[in-house]
N, C-alpha and C positions, 0 to 999 in steps of 0.2 A: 744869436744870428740876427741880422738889421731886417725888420720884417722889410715882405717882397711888396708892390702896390700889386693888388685885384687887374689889373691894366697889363700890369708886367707879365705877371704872372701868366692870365690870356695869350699876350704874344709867344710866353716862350714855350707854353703848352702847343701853340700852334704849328711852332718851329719844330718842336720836339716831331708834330707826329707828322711832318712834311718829310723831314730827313728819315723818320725810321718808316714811313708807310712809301718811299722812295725804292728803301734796301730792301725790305722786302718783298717789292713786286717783282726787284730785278733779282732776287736771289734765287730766285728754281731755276731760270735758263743757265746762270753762270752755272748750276750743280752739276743741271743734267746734260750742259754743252751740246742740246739739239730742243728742235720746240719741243712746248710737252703739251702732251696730250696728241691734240688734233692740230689739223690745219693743211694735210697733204694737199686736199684738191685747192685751198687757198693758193698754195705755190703755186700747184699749176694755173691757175688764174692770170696770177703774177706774171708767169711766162708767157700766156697768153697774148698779154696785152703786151710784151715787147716784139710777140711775132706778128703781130699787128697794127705796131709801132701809134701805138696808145689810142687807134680806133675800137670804141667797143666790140668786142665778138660778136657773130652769130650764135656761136657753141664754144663749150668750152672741151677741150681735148682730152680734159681728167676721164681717164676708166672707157674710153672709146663706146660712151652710150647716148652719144648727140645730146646732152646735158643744155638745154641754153643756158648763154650768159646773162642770166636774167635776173641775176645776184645784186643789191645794192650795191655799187664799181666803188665806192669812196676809197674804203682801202685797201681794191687791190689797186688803185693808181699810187695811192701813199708809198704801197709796198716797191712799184714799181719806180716810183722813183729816187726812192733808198736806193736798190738795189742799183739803181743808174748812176747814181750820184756817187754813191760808196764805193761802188768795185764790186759789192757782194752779190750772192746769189739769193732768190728769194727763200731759199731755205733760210737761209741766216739774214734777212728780212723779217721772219715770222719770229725768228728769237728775242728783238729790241724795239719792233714798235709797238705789240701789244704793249709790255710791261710800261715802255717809253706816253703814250697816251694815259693810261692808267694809275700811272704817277700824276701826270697834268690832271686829272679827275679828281684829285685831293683837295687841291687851289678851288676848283669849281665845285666841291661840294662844299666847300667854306662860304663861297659866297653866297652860295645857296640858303644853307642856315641861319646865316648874317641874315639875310632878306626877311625869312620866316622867321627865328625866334627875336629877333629885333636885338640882339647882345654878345658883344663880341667875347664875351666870357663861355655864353652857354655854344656858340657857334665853334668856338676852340675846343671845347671838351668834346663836342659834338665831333669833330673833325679828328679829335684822337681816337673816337670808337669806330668810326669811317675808314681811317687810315690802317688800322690794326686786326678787323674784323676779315676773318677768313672769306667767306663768301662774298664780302665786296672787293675781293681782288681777285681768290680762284677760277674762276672763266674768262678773266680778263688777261689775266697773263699768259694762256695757253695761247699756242699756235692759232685758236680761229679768234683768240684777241683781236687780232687784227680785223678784222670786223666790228668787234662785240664791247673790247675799246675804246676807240672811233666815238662809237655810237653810245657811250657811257658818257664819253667826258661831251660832246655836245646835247646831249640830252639836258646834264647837269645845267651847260650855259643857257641851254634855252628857255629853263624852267626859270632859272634866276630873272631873265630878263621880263620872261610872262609878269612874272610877280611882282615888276617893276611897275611893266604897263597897265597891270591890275589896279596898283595901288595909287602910283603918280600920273597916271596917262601920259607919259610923254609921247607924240606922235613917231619920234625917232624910234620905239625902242617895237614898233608893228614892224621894219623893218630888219631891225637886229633880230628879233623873236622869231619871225620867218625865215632870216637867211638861218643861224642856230638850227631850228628844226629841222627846216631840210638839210643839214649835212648829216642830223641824224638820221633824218628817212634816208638818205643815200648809204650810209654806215652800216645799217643793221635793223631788219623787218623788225625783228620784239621792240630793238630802240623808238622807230615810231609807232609803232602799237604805243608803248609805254607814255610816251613823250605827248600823243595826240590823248591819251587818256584824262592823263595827269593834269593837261590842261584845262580840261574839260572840269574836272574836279576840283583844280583852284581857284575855277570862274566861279562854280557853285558856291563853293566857301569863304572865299575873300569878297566876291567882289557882288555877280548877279546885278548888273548897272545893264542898261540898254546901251549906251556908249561905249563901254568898255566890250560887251558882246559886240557891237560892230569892228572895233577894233582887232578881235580875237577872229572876225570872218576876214578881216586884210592881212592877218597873220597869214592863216591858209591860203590866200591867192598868191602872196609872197612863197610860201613853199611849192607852191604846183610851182609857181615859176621856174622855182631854183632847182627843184626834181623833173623838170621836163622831158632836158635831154635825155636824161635815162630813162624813164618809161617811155617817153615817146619812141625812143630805140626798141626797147624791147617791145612793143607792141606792133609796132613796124616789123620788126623783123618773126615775131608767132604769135601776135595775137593776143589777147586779155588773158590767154588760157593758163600759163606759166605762172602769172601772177593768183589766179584764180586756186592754181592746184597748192602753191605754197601757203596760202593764206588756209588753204585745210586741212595742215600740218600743225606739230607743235604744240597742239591740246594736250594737256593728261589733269582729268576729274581729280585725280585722289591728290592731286597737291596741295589741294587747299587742307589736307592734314598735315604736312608741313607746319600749317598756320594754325589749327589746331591743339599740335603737340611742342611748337617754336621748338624745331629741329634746325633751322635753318640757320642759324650765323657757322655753322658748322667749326665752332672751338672744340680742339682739341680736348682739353681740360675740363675745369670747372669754367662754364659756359657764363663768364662773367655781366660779357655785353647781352648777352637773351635775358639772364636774371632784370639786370638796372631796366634794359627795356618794356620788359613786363612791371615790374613798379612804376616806369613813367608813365607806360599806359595807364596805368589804375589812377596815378595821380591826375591823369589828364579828364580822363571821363568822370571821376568826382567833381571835378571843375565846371565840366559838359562843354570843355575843351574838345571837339570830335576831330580836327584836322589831322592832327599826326598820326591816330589812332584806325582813322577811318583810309588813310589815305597808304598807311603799312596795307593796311589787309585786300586795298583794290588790286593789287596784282595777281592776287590767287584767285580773282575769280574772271578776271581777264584776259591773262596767259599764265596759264597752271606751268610749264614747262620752266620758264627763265623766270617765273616769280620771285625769286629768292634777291635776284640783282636790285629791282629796283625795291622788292621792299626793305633791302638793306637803308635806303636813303631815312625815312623816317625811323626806321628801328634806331639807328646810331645820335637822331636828335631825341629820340624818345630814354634813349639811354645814359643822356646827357640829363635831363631832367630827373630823370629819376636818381642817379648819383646825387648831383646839384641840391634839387630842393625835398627830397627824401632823406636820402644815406644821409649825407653830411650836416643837411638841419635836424637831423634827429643824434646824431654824436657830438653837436657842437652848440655852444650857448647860445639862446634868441639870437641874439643880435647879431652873433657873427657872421652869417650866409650871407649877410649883406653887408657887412663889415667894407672897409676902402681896402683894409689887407690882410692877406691872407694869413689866416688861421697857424698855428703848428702842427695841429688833428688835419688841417687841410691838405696842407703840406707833404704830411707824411702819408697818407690815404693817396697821392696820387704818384709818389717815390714808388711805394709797392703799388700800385696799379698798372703803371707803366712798365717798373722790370717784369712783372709780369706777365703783361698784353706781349713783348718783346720776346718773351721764352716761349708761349702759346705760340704765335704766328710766326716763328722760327722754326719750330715743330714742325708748324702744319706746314709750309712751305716746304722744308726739307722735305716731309713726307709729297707734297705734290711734283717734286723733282724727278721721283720713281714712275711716274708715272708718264715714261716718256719712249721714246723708239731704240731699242739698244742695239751697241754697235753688231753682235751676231746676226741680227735682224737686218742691219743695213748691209753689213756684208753680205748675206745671201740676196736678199733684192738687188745687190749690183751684179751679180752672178747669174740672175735670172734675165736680169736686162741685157748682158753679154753672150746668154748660154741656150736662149729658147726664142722663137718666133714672136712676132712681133704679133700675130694675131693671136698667139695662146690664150687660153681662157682657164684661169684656175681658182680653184677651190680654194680659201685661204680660212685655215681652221687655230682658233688659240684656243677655245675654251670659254670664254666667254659668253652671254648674254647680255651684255652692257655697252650695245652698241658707242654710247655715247666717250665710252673710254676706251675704247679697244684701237690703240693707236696704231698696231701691227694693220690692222684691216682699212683706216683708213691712207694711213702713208701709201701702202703698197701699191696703189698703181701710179701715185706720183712718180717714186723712186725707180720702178721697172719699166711703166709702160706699156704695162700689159693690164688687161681686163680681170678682174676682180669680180667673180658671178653673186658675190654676196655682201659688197660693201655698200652701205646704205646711203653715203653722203653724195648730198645731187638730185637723188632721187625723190626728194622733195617738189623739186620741179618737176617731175615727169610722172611721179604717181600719183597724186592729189589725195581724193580720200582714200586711197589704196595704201600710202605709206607705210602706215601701224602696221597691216595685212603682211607687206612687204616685209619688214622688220620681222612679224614674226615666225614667217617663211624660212628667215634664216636661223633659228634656235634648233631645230631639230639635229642639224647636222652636226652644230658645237657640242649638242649634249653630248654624242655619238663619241667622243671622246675619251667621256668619263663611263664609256658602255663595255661590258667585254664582247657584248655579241660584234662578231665579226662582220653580219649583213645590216648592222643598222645602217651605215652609210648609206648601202643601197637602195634601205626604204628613207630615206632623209633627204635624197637629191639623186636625181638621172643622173647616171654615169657617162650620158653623152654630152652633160651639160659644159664639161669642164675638160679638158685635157693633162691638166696637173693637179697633185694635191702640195699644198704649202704649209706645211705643219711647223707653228710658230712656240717654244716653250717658257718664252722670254718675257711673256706677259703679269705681270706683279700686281696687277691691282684686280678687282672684277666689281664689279658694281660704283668704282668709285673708290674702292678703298682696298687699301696694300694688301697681298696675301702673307700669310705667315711664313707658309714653306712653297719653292717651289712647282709648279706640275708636271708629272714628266711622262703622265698619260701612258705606261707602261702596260698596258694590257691592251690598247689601239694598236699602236707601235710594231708589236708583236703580232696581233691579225693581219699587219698591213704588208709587214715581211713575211709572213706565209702565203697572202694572196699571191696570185697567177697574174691579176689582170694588171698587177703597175709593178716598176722598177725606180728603186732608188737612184735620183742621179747626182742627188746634193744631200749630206751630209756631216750634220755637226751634234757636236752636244747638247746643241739648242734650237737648233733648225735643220728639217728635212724634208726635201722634196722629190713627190715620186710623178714622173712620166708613165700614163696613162699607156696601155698597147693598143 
């Protein structure tokens, strides 16, 4: 076989994980033919702002609980004007532009690498474990993608260009680096959490110049600029206080075990990208190389909640190294690593790398497909949106604890239109540090589920709180991950048909709903 040139080879590695980190952002939506995961009140966002004909809101209409619109707007206007433009609805908005941005986040985490590792060699390997790594695409393709997206792929741009104006000073690029940023702040609060962090951390380590520091304060005046109207709306219309209560959300302590125990690329398999990445780190800090190493681990202790998103960035350059100048200089002669072309050991080391990164994240996707809103589930919330008052207030029970996946709870007041006494999303804005409290106000009643006593309900939630109960059995996942078999809460079910106080008025094999007397 005519060797390949190191150059070539680069390119095609890059293409390779362009076209297969493509297919598989868009492969869950095609499976599960509905968003997956979350994203309900997004839609209604979306709606929103056409019944407002693209003026910010006051409030948003999701779950009739005065929610302000105090959401970074970037992409419910994105969504809104797919949705405009296409014919669709914002349901089928939240299907194609999360995956749609998140594909474009590939390209910008390329250049991103290019910047930092200075070699379009380790920048392509880098971008295969980028493109292929579960947890740098898992929340980006779901329904609140649309946000989370957005605010991935401009994050990436904007760090590229920091690292520009770090190294080259070009005065244009205080410009570019501010407008970037702020599409992130307007995209997604973690994305500037992460975005203003990060910067901060580049300036430490690259640069620490007082010119470049001034430069990095015209950055920020460029972003309030470009974020004006939007907070200045939202502040206008309630005050500091929205922003204040959100900003005391989203902690969780124990993630930084996560980082700990490197759980977090979340491969299926044998967790190939965690392994390479832990040898890079080792190879880096014998060097007393600290940036890659140091700059994975800031997000666990800055936003414990979405830490995993951004520390995908350096973990996948971290894992390129360690492949590159570990594995492969230790299976192949001196000279080769640096060789002009590539190896046969190299070769074939990245043959079985690839078919295998491509069956792993195949996997995982198929499996995150399941974890979407099914059609028994949508058929009954069209039946509740035809069949019950508009002011109904109902209890919506699947069994879960895992707020963050339980898509039946948060679709449901998208789809019906009616109030939801225990779906959590929104509620960010209106309960500040009360959140968590909130959150865990609702477990009691799910457990009640898996209870055979007949009165936990009643100690688990006022029975005046609610006027229907929404019993959902279509939920597959809990915590995040698939169930084996499904639940069919058979000894609930049964208390709930001998009580006196409700009446069955919808019923299915997988969904039932009982009217309160």
């Amino acid at each position: 076989m005519k060797p390949i040139h190191r150059g070539e080879w680069a390119s095609l590695i890059l293409i390779l994980s362009i076209f297969l980190g493509v297919f598989m952002r868009f492969n869950p939506t095609m499976l599960a033919g509905f968003p997956i995961n979350d994203g309900g009140m997004f839609a209604i966002m979306v709606d929103d702002l056409k019944a407002s004909r693209y003026v910010l809101p006051n409030f948003t209409t999701y779950n009739h609980l005065n929610i302000p619109f105090a959401y970074p707007p970037l992409g419910f206007y994105l969504g809104r004007i797919v949705s405009d433009l296409f014919g669709i609805s914002a349901v089928e908005a939240l299907r194609w532009i999360p995956p749609f941005f998140a594909s474009l986040s590939i390209a910008a985490f390329y250049w991103l690498a290019l910047r930092l590792l200075k070699n379009k060699y380790y920048a392509a390997v880098s971008t295969l474990f980028f493109a292929m790594m579960p947890r740098a695409l898992s929340w980006f393709v779901m329904g609140g993608g649309l946000t989370r997206s957005p605010g991935q792929f401009f994050m990436l741009l904007a760090l590229a260009t920091i690292i520009r104006l770090y190294e080259e000073n070009r005065r244009s690029d205080i410009f570019w680096a501010g407008l970037l940023s702020g599409l992130a702040v307007l995209s997604h609060p973690e994305a500037a959490v992460h975005t203003a962090f990060s910067a901060v951390f580049l300036w430490l380590m690259l640069s620490r110049k007082r010119d470049t520091f001034i430069n990095s304060v015209g950055v920020g005046i460029v972003v309030l600029i470009v974020t004006a109207p939007w907070w200045g709306t939202v502040i206008h219309y309630h005050g500091i206080e929205p922003l204040l209560n959100a900003a005391a959300t989203g902690q969780k302590a124990l993630a930084v075990l996560h980082l700990v125990f490197f759980t977090f690329t979340e491969e299926p398999y044998a967790t190939f990208i965690a392994l390479l990445g832990l040898i890079g780190i080792v190879h880096r800090l014998t060097r007393r190389d600290y940036l890659l190493p140091l700059w994975m681990a800031l997000p666990f202790f800055v936003e414990g909640r979405s830490a995993p998103g951004p520390a995908a960035i350096p973990l996948a350059m971290l894992a390129a190294v360690g492949l590159v100048d570990v594995v492969l200089a230790a299976i192949q002669k001196p000279a080769e690593p640096e060789a002009e072309y590539v190896s046969s050991t190299e070769r074939n080391v990245f043959i079985y790398l690839i078919l295998y990164l491509t069956f792993s994240t195949y996997q995982f996707g198929y499996g995150l497909s399941s974890a979407t809103l099914y059609s028994p589930d949508r058929e009954a919330m069209a039946w509740v949106r035809e069949n019950t008052s508009s002011e109904a207030r109902f209890l919506v029970l699947t069994g879960t604890t895992s707020v963050s996946c339980d898509s039946v709870l948060e679709w449901f007041p998208a789809l019906t239109g009616r109030q939801s006494i225990f779906t959590v999303q929104g509620r960010e804005w209106t309960e500040g540090p009360n959140f968590n409290n909130f959150i865990l106000s609702t477990y009691p009643a799910q457990r009640c589920l898996s209870s055979g006593n007949p009165t936990c309900l009643d100690s688990a939630v006022n029975r005046a709180s609610y006027d229907y109960i929404y019993l959902s059995k279509t939920l597959r996942v809990n915590n995040c991950t698939p169930l084996d078999l499904p639940r069919t809460f058979p000894f609930f079910v049964a208390s709930m048909k001998s009580e006196d106080g409700f009446d069955a008025v919808y019923e299915t094999a997988d969904v039932i709903v009982w009217k309160r007397k």
